[in-house]
Each structure stands twice: as structure tokens, then as C-alpha cells.
N, C-alpha and C positions, 0 to 999 in steps of 0.2 A: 387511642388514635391521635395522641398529640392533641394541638388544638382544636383538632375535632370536636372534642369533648362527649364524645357520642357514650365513654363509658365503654361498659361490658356489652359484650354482643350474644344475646343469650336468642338461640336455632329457635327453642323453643316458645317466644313471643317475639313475633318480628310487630313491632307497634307502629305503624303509620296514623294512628287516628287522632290525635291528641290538639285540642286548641290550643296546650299550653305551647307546643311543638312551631304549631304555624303561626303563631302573632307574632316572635319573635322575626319572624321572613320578614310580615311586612314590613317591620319597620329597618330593615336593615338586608334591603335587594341581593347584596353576594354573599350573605349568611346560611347556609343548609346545615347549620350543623342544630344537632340532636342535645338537649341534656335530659342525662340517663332520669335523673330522677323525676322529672317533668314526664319521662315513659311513663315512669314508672306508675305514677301516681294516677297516668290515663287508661293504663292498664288495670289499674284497681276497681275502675268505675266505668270500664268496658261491658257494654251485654254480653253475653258468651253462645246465648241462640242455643242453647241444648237441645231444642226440639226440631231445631232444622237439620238437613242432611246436607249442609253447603259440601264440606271436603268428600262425598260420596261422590256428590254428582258432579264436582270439580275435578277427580279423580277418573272417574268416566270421562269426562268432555275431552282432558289430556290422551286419554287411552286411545279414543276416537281418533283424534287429529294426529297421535303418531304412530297409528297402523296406518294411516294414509299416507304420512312421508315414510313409511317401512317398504311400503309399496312404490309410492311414485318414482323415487327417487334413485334406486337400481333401476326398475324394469319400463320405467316412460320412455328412457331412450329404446328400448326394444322395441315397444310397440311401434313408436315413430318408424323402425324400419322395418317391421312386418306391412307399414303403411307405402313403403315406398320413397321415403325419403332419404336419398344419402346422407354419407358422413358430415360430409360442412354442414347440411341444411337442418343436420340434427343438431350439432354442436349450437347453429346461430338458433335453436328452438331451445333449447334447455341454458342457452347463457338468458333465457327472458327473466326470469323471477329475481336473477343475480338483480338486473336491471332494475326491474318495475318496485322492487324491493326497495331501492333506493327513492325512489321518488312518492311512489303510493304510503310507505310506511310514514312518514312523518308527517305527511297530511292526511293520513285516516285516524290516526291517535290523535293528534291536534283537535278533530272535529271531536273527538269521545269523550277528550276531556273539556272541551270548549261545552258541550252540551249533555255535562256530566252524563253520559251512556255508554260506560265499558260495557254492560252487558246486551244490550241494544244493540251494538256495532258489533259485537262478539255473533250476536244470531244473523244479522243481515249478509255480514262477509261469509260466514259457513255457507248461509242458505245459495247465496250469490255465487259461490264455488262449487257448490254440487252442481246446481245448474249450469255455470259456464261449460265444468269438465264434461258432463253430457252431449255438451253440443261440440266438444272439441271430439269428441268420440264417433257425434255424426256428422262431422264435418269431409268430405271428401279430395280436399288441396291443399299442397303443403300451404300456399297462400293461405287461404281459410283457417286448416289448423292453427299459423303462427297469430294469427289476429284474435281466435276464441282465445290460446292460449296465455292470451297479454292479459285479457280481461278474466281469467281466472288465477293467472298468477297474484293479480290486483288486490285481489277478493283473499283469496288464502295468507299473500305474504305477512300482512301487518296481525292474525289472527293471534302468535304465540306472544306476541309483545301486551298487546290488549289482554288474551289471559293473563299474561303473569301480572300484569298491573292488578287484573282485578284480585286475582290471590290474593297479593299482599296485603290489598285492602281488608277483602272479607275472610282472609283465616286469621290476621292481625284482633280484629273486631271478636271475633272468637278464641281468640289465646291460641289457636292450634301450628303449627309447624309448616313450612313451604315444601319441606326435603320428602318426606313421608308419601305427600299428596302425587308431588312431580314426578317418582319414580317411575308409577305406571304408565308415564310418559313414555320411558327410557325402556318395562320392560314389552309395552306393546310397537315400540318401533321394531324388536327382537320377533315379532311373533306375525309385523306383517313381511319382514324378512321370510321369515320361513313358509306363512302361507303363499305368500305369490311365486315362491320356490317351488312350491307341491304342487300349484296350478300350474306352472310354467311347464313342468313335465306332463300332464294330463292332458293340456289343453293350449291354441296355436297362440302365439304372442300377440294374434291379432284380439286376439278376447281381455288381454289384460288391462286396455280401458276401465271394462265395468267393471274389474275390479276397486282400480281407482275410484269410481264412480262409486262404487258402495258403498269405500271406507268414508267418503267424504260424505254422503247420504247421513251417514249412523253420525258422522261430527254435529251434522248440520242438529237433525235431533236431538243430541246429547246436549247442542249449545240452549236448545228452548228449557232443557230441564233446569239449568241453573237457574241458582236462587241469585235472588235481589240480594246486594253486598248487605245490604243493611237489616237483610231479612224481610220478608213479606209483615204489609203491614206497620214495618217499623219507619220512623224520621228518618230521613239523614239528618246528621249533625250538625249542629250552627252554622259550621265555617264554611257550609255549602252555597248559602245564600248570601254571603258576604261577597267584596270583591275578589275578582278572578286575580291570581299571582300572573305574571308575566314568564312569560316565559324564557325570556333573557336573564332571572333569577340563577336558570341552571347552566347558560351559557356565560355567565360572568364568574362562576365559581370555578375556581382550581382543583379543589377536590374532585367536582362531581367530574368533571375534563378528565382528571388524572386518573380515576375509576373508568370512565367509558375507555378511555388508551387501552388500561392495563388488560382490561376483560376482552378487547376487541383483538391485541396482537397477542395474546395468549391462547385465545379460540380459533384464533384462524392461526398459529403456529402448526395446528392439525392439517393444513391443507395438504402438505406432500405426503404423508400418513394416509390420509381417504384417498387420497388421489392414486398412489403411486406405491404402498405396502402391500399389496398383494400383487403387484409385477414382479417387486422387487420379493419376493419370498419365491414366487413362482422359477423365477428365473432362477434361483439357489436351491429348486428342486423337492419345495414344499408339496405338499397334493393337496387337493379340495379341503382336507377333512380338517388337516392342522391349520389348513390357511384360517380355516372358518371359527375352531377352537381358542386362536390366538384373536382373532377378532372379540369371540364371547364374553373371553377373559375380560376384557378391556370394559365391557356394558357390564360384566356384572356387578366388577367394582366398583364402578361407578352408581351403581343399584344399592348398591349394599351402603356406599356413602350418605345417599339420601335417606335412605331407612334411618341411618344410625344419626341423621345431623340434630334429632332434638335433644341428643343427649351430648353433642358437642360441649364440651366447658361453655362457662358463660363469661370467663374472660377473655374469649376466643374474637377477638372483633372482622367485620367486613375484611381492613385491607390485609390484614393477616393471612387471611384464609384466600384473597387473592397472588399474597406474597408466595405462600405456600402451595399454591399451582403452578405458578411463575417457576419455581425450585424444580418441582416434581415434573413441568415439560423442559427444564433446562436440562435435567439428569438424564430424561428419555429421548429426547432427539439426539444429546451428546452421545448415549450410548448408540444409539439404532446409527449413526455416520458410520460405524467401523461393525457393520455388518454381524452383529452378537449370534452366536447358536440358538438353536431353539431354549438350552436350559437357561440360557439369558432371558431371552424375549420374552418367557411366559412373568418372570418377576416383573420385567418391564411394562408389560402388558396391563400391570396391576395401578402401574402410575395411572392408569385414565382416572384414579379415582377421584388422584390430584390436578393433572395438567387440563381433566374439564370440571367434573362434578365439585373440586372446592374453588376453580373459579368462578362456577357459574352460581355456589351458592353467596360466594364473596360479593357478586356482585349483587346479587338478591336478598343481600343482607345492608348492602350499604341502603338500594333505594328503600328497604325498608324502612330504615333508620333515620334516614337524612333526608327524603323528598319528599314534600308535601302531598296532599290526598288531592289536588285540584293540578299538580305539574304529573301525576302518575305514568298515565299514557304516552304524555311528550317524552317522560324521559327517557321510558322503553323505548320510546321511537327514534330518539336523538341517536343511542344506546346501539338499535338496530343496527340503524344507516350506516354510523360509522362501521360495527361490524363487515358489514354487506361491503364496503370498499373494501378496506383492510382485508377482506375473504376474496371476493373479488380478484383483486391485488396479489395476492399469495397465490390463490390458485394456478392464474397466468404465469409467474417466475415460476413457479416448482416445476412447470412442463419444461421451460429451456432449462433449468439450473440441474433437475436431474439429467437431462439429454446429455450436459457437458459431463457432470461429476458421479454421478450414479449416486449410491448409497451417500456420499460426500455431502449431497446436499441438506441433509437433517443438521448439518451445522446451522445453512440460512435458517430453518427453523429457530433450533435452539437460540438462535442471536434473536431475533422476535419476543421468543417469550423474557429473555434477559432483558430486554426495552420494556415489556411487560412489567415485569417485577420491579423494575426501578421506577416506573411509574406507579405502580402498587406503595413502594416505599416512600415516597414522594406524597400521595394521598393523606397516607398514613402521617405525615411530619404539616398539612395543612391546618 
């Protein structure tokens, strides 16, 4: 990675825990960069926790929290209008989390890391979200709905950032792999797709509340099971008790800028994709089954990515693998502008493996590498927010730009993820 000096980027030990890693920072504030063999050698002398079940129950808490967005996230505008809410009042209800996202995420990891407690804030915001969605569920006015639902979007938004911070941390500590754990993320958002499918015919949309309600019930539970990063019982590390880094450490760095860019306009190059590929199939005469099958394709690859990232080469580094997404949504939006057949679309379909799963490990691989255990939180947060604009952002034009140009506009896409990539490339020359 050029001056980076990060070395080889090997899936299968992402090391964040190293003293030798962070004394370097302090003495040199716009410094994040990693040397390998300084991992290397923390790696050597890392505990490994054999006796814990961290990646079980780590793997559970994920499962939880994305059968709850498998859920919310189709069928909450439904219930909103089994409730009686029109169209505007549902749109101005579901753009809140866009919102609160922005604001709640960077001051809720601030505080996690300010008072080293990823796992602490991980239970409080679960717990805090079951309960708010209960009371949005018994809430009886749109007024009332949109008020609980501020205070639970609060509580939920900054949850996946705080996980992954603490991953990094605690399967780093243990030698094990990010991709493997995260999948069941990816294959139970697939699974509360399909249950809130099965209920949705059985049963009236006004019930699919407490389905919400449940998944986020079992999150909230799954987050008490997690183990302590350090293990039960066990120290943290020296560099805990030391002084706190600043947080301007990560806002004065180029790199880490140029990685939050690249991951943020290449994740949200998907907005007219979720938004607007099943109109746009529909309308060319698609039916349910294939709509639903070209969707599958696209999460399994991306399943099977994670599966397979501990065996990724080990000269494989972060911006690479974000370069390499950049490529793989440049080829897929360019292809899907000029409207591809199905025997197109389904190869296509296969790029999600690259245009999300190797940017998202790209980027899970840089903060592994390169951000200190005390900036962890922030910098998912930092990470977030931009995201959450930039999505934001995209989502709004892809409604006018398809209205003018139809299938045309997977160009604005495709131009996104090429600012992506060149910011990837760019990282990568830091």
C-alpha cells in the first residue's frame, strides 16, 4: 500500500491490538499507518481465548440484528399504512434513521470509545431499541409514531458500527477472521426477508410490528451474551490506561479520508439498484420469482465472499480489495444502463460479491490495520456518517435521474463507484 507501509493484508488475522502499532501515533498525530512486522510480532504474543465462544455468540448478535433489518426494512413502510398513514407521511417516517443516523452515530461511538465500552453501548442501544419499537407499535398517531420512532432509530442506528469496532478488536485478539463471523449477518437478513414474507400472507400488516419487535427482542438478548473483547476475567492491555489519541488523529490523515470516500461512494453507488431494480425488471416483464432469484444471486455471492476471505492471499491488502469493488460496481452499473437480458444479469448479479462484500471487507480490513484500539468506534462512526450522507445523497438523485433517463441512469452510479476507486487508488499511493 505504498507508503502505507501496512505490508500484506492477510483476512485471516486482522491485528488491531499491538503497542508496538500505537506508540508510533502518538508521537506522530497524522501517522495511521501499520508496520506489518510490528503485527506481526503482536500477533505472536496475542491470547487466543480457546475456551471462549466470542465468534459464536458474535455471529449470533449479527444473525439477530439482521433478521431485524430483513424485516424492518421492506415491510415498516407497510405497517405504517395498515396504520393509516399516507404516502408523504410515510416517506417523511422512514427518511428518520437516514437522519438520526447522522447525528446519533458519531456521538454514540465517541462516548464507547471515550469510556472504553463497545460492549456496554452495544447492550444498552439493543435494549433501548426493543423497547422504543414496542412503544412505536403501541403508539396510536402518526405524531406519536414519528417521535417513538426518532428515539428508536437513535438507539438502533449507531449498533452495526459499535459491532464491527468491537469484532475487529476481539476476533483480532483471537487470530480468527471478520468475513466468516459477518456472513450470518448477510445470510439472516435473507431469512427475515422471507419470514416476514410468510407472515405477511397469513397474517394483516397491521401485526408486522411485533414482528419487528421480536427480531429486535432476540438482538437485544444476543447482545448480553457477548463476551468481554478481552475475554472474561482477562486485563485489557497497557495502552488502555494510557492517554486517550484524539480524534483529529483520523481526521488529519489522508489515507484514512481516502478509505472512508472510497467505501462510502462505492456503497451507496447501490442506491438506484435497491431502490429502482425491481421497477425496472418489472416493467421489462420480470415476474416475482425471477425478480426475487436475481436479487438471491447477488446475497449469496456475497455469502460465499465472506466464507472464502480467510483464505484470500495474504498480499491482498485493504485498498486493493476496495480498488477491486470500485472495478466490479464500475462493470455492473455500466452493464445494467443498457438494460442486459436475464442471461446477462444473472453473471452480473454475481458482481455484488465485489461491488459490496470486497468493499466492505476492504474497508474492515484497512481499520483493522491502520486505526488504533482507543479511535475504534469513532472511526466506524466517522465511516458511518459519511456513508449515511453520500446514501442519503444518492438515494434522492436516483429518483429524479431515473424519472428522466430510465435504465440510463446506472451510468450516475457507475461514475460514483469510479470516484470510489480512484479514491481507493489514491489510499493506496498514501
Amino acid at each position: 500500500m505504498g507508503s502505507l507501509g501496512m505490508g500484506s493484508f492477510d483476512m485471516g488475522s486482522l491485528d488491531r491490538g499491538s503497542v508496538a502499532m500505537v506508540e508510533p501515533l502518538r508521537e506522530s498525530a497524522p501517522n495511521l499507518h501499520d508496520r506489518s512486522s510490528e503485527a506481526n510480532r503482536s500477533m505472536a504474543g496475542a491470547p487466543q481465548f480457546s475456551t471462549d465462544h466470542f465468534s459464536k455468540k458474535l455471529a449470533l448478535f449479527y444473525a439477530a440484528y439482521f433478521v431485524f433489518g430483513g424485516i424492518q426494512l421492506p415491510f415498516f413502510p407497510l405497517w405504517l399504512g395498515a396504520r393509516g398513514l399516507d404516502a408523504q407521511t410515510i416517506g417523511f417516517v422512514i427518511a428518520v434513521p437516514m437522519v438520526v443516523r447522522i447525528i446519533a452515530t458519531p456521538l454514540i461511538t465517541h462516548w464507547a470509545d471515550h469510556r472504553r465500552a463497545l460492549r456496554g453501548t452495544i447492550i444498552a442501544a439493543s435494549v433501548l431499541a426493543a423497547c422504543a419499537m414496542t412503544a412505536v407499535g403501541l403508539a396510536q398517531s402518526a405524531v406519536a409514531i414519528f417521535v417513538v420512532f426518532v428515539i428508536a432509530a437513535a438507539a438502533y442506528s449507531p449498533i452495526l458500527a459499535l459491532t464491527d469496532a468491537y469484532a475487529l478488536s476481539g476476533l483480532a485478539l483471537r487470530g480468527r477472521t471478520y468475513g466468516p463471523v459477518r456472513l450470518w449477518g448477510s445470510a439472516a437478513f435473507i431469512g427475515g426477508n422471507i419470514v416476514a414474507g410468510l407472515m405477511l400472507e397469513r397474517f394483516a400488516p397491521g401485526t408486522l410490528i411485533w414482528l419487528i419487535v421480536a427480531a429486535l427482542t432476540v438482538s437485544a438478548l444476543a447482545s448480553m451474551a457477548l463476551d468481554p473483547i478481552h475475554g472474561k476475567g482477562q486485563a485489557a492491555p497497557a495502552e488502555a490506561a494510557s492517554t486517550a489519541l484524539s480524534p483529529k488523529l483520523l481526521l488529519r490523515n489522508p489515507a484514512f479520508l481516502a478509505v472512508a470516500l472510497a467505501s462510502a461512494m462505492i456503497q451507496s453507488s447501490h442506491a438506484l439498484y435497491y431502490g429502482f431494480s425491481t421497477v425496472q425488471w418489472r416493467a421489462a416483464g420480470f415476474d416475482g420469482t425471477l425478480i426475487g432469484a436475481l436479487w438471491s444471486v447477488g446475497v449469496v455471492a456475497e455469502i460465499v465472499l465472506f466464507a472464502w476471505s480467510g483464505r484470500l492471499p495474504a498480499t491482498l491488502r485493504p485498498t486493493t480489495l476496495l480498488a477491486i469493488g470500485g472495478a466490479g460496481a464500475i462493470l455492473r452499473w455500466g452493464a445494467m444502463a443498457f438494460s442486459p437480458p436475464v442471461a446477462v444479469l444473472a453473471p452480473l448479479q454475481l458482481l455484488h460479491a465485489c461491488s459490496f462484500a470486497a468493499t466492505h471487507l476492504g474497508l474492515m480490513g484497512f481499520m483493522a490495520r491502520s486505526v488504533p484500539r482507543e479511535l475504534a468506534a469513532r472511526a466506524q462512526g466517522y465511516v458511518a456518517t459519511l456513508a449515511s450522507l453520500v446514501n442519503a445523497s444518492a438515494t434522492l438523485a436516483s429518483g429524479f435521474v431515473y424519472a428522466w433517463a430510465g435504465g440510463h441512469a446506472y451510468l450516475m452510479t457507475a461514475a460514483m463507484a469510479l470516484i470510489g476507486t480512484l479514491s481507493a487508488l489514491y489510499a493506496a499511493r498514501r
